[in-house]
N, C-alpha and C positions, 0 to 999 in steps of 0.2 A: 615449653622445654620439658622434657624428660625431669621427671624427680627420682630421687636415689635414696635409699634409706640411710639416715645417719648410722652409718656402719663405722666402724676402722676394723684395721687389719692386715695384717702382713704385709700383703701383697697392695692394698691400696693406701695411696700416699694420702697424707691432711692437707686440703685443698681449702685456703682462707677463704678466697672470692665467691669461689662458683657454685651456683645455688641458695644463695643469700637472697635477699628480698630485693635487693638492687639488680640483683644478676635477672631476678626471674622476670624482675618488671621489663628489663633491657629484651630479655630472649622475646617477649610476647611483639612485642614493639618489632622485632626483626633488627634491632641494634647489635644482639649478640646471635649469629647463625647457628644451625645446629651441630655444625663440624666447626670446632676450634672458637676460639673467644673476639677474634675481629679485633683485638687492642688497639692496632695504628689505627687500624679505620674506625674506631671510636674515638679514639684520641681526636684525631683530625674533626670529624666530624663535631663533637661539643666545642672545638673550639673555635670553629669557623662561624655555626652558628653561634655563641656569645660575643662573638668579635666583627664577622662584618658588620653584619647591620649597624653598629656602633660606627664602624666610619663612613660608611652609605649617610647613614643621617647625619652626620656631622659634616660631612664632603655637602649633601642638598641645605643645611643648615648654615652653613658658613660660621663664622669664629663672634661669638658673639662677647661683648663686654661685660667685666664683671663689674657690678653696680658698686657706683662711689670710687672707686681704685684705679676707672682709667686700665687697667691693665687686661692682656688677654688671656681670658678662661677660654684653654683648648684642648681638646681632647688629645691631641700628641703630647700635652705637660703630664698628664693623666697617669703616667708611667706603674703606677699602681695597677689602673683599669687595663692596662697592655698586658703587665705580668700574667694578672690572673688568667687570662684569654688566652693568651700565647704560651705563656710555661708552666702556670700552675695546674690548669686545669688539662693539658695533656700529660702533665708528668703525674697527675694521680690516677686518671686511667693506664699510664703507661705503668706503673707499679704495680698495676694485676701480675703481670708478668712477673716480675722481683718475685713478689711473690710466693708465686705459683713454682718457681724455681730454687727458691733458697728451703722456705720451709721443712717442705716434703727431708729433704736433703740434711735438716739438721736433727728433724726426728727422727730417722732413717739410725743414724748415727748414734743414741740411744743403743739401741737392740746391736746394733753393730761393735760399737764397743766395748761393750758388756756394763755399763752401767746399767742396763737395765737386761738383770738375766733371763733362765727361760721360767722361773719361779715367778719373776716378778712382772711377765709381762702381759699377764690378764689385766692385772690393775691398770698397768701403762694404756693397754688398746683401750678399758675402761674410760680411762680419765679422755682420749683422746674423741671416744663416741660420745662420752659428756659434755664435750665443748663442741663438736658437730650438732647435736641437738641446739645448744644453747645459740647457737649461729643462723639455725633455720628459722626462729621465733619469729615473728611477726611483729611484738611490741615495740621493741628496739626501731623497728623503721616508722612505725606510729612517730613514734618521740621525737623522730629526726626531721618526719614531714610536719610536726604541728613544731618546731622550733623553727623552721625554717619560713612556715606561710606567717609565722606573728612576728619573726625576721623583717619579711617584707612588706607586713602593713605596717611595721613601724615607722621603714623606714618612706611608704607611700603616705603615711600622713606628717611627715618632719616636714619644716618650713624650709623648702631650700637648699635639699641636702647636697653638699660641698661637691660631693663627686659626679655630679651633674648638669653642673652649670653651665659646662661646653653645649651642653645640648638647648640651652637657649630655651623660648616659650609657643608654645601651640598656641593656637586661636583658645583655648579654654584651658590656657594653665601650662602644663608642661608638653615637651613636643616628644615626637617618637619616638628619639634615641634615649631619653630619659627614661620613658617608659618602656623599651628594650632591656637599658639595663637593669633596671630593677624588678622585672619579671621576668626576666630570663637570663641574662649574664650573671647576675649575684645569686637567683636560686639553685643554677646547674653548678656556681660554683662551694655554696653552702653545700646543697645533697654531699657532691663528692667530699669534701672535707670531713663533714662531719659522718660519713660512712666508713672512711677511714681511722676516725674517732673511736669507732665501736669495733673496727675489726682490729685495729692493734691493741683496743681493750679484751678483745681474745687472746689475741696471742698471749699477754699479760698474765690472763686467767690460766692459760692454757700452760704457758710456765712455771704459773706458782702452785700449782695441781701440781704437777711431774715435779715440783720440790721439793713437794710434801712425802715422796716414794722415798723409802729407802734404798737410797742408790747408790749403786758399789763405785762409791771415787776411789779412784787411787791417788794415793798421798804424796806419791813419789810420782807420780806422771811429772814428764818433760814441759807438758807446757804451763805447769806450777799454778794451775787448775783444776786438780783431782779430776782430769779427764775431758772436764769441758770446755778444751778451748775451741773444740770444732765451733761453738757458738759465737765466734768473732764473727761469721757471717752476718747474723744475725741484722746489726745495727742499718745494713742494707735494704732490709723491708724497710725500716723507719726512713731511711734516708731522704724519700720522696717527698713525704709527710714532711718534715725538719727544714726540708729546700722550699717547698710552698709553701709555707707558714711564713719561713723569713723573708725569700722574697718579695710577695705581697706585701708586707707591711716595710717590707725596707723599700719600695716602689714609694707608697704612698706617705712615707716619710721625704721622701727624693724630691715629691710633689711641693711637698710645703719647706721645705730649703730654696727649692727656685723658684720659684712663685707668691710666697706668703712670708717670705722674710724671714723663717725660723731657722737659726744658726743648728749647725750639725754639734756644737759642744753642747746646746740645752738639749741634744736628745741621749747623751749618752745613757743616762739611767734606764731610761724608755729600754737604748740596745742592749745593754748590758745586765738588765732583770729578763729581756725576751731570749736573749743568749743561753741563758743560763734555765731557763724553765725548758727551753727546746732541748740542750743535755740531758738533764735530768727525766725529761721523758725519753729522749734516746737510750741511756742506765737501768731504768723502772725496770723493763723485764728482766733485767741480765742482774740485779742485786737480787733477786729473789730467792735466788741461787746461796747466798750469804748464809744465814745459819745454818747449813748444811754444812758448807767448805767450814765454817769458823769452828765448828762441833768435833769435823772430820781432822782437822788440823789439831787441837789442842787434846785430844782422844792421843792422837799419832804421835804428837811429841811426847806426853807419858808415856806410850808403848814402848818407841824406839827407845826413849832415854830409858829404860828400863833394862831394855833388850842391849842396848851397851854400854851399861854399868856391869850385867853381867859378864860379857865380852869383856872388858878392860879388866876387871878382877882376874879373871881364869887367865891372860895375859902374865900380870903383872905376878899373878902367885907361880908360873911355870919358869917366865926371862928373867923376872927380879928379885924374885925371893927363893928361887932355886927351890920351888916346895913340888912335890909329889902333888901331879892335879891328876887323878882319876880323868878314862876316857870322855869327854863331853861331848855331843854332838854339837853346839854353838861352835867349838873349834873349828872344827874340820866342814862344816858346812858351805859348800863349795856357794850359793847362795849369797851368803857374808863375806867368805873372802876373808883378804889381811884385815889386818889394824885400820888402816886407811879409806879401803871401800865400805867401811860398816860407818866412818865417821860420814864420808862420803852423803851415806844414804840418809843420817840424821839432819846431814845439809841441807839434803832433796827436800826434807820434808819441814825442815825449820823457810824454807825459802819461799812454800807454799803462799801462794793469795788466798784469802779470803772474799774474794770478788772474784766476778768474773771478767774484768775489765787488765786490759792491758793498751799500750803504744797505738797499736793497730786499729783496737776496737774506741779508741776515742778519738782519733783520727778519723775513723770513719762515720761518727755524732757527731764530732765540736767541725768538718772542715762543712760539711752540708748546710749547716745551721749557721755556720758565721763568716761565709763569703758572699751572700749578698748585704749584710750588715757590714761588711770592711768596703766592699764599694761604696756603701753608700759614704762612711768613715772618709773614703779615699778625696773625695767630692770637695770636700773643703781644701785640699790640696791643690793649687793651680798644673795640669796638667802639663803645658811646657815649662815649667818654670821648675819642677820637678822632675823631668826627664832631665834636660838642660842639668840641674845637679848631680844627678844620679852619673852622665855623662861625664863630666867634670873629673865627681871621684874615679870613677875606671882608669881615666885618661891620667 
């Protein structure tokens, strides 16, 4: 693949994915062509290989018994091992795209809005070439491919590991679809996860950089964000990330409710600490924004409140005291307006957030991240017997 110099600049947008050490390795391979990025047809493609084979072998293996229990370990109960194959691992290739589309489009918006002026926008393309550098590195995927192979020899020398058991035993130990999955369905879905680890660990950086700019908020902006609410978007890249994380593990929770006897009430803590860690990274970049707005806001209520106390004085000495006030320009300054529009403005700005979070943008972290966890939740609900209710009350 063609390389590009970590450049930024006007005219070209900050592109998360492409050219990272995962992209380069895909392009050499002929996984990513050299016009356009092939998304679906990657998507597709990792997930067919992680997942047929797995029921190839288990279809030629048949459903074998789990020792002592009587009961049948099968790969269809696996519900875990389905997710990652089927939804997780195309939906985090499929996030290139997000992406590739949102980003561009919120930095854009910077320089567009004027938070970040023409004074101020060497530093901005600055900080934006500093995180493109920091993105082509090399080490970063060192870390990722040695966390990933001592990943897999741990999990090739565990006695028996749970999530394999469908696949029964070879002549020498474990049989194909075993070792399928754990050389290849669990590493293709580590890489992607933890690639995505590091590139929203950019973004992160790449925000709290552009925090550190002095950046013209306005206090009184409408969407009571000193400007930034265009970054509601934002929670969208993460979205992907926050859905494979929970479903995965709300899968393999699903697993041992039907299978292994574990009641869905002894997992609440489980859902309810992973709920709340996946929010809080969904917020990470978007608080970083915080001492900025909280500085900008408590500056602006001294201003304003300053700015109409004088206002109300020159008021009240002309309507109420009938005193001779000298011409003031605070008067007549079409700007301020009556009585009303300056109280008005101290409103705007006592109403300000200090976050950048609102309705929307936790709507779009908390619904990603805790509707495979409310199915699984749902699970202990008998399904007609809860229609049948639900039915009932309508009626």
């Amino acid at each position: 693949m063609p390389q590009h110099p970590p450049t930024a600049s006007r005219d070209e947008p900050f592109l998360l994915v492409e050219d990272d050490g995962l992209s380069r390795l895909q392009g050499r391979v002929g996984l990513i062509p050299e016009k356009g990025r092939g998304i679906v047809r990657r998507a597709l493609i990792y997930a067919l290989l992680a997942w047929l084979p797995l029921v190839v072998a288990s279809w030629v293996t048949g459903t074998p018994s789990e020792q002592g229990t009587g009961t049948s370990e099968t790969l269809l109960g696996h519900f875990g091992i389905h997710i990652r194959c089927l939804v997780a691992i195309p939906l985090l290739v499929l996030a290139e795209g997000v992406a590739r589309k949102i980003l561009p489009l919120c930095l854009s918006e910077f320089k567009r809005s004027g938070l970040v002026d023409p004074a101020l926008a060497p530093r901005f393309d600055g900080v934006i070439a500093g995180v493109l550098r920091l993105k082509r590195r090399v080490f970063p995927w060192l870390v990722i491919a040695t966390l990933v192979t001592a990943w897999t020899v741990a999990f090739l020398f565990a006695p028996n590991p749970d999530e394999v058991q469908w696949a029964g035993s070879g002549s020498e130990g474990m049989a194909f679809g075993a070792w399928w999955f754990l050389l290849v369905t669990r590493p293709i879905f580590s890489v992607l996860l933890l690639a995505w680890v590091w590139r929203l660990t950019l973004v992160g950086i790449l925000l709290l950089r552009i925090a550190r700019l002095p950046l013209k908020l306005v206090v009184m902006h409408p969407d009571r964000m000193g400007g930034l609410g265009f970054l509601d978007r934002l929670p969208m890249v993460y979205a992907p990330f926050l859905f494979s994380v929970s479903a995965v593990l709300a899968g393999a929770w699903a697993h041992t409710v039907f299978y292994h006897g574990v009641t869905v009430p002894s997992l609440y803590v489980q859902v309810a600490t992973l709920l709340l860690i996946l929010i809080l990274i969904g917020l990470a970049p978007l608080l970083v924004f915080t001492p900025s707005l909280a500085h900008a806001k408590r500056q602006a209520l001294l201003d304003y409140g300053a700015l109409l106390s004088e206002h109300g004085r020159l008021v009240d000495a002309r309507w109420i005291q009938n005193a001779q006030v000298r011409e003031n320009p605070i008067l007549d300054a079409p700007e301020l307006g009556p009585v009303a529009d300056i109280q008005a403005m101290y409103q705007a700005v006592a109403a300000m957030r200090p976050v950048v979070v609102n309705r929307s943008i936790l709507l779009k972290i908390a619904l990603p991240a805790a509707l495979p966890l409310l199915i699984l939740i749902s699970t202990q609900w008998p399904l007609k017997s809860t229609l049948s209710k639900l039915l009932f009350t309508l009626i």
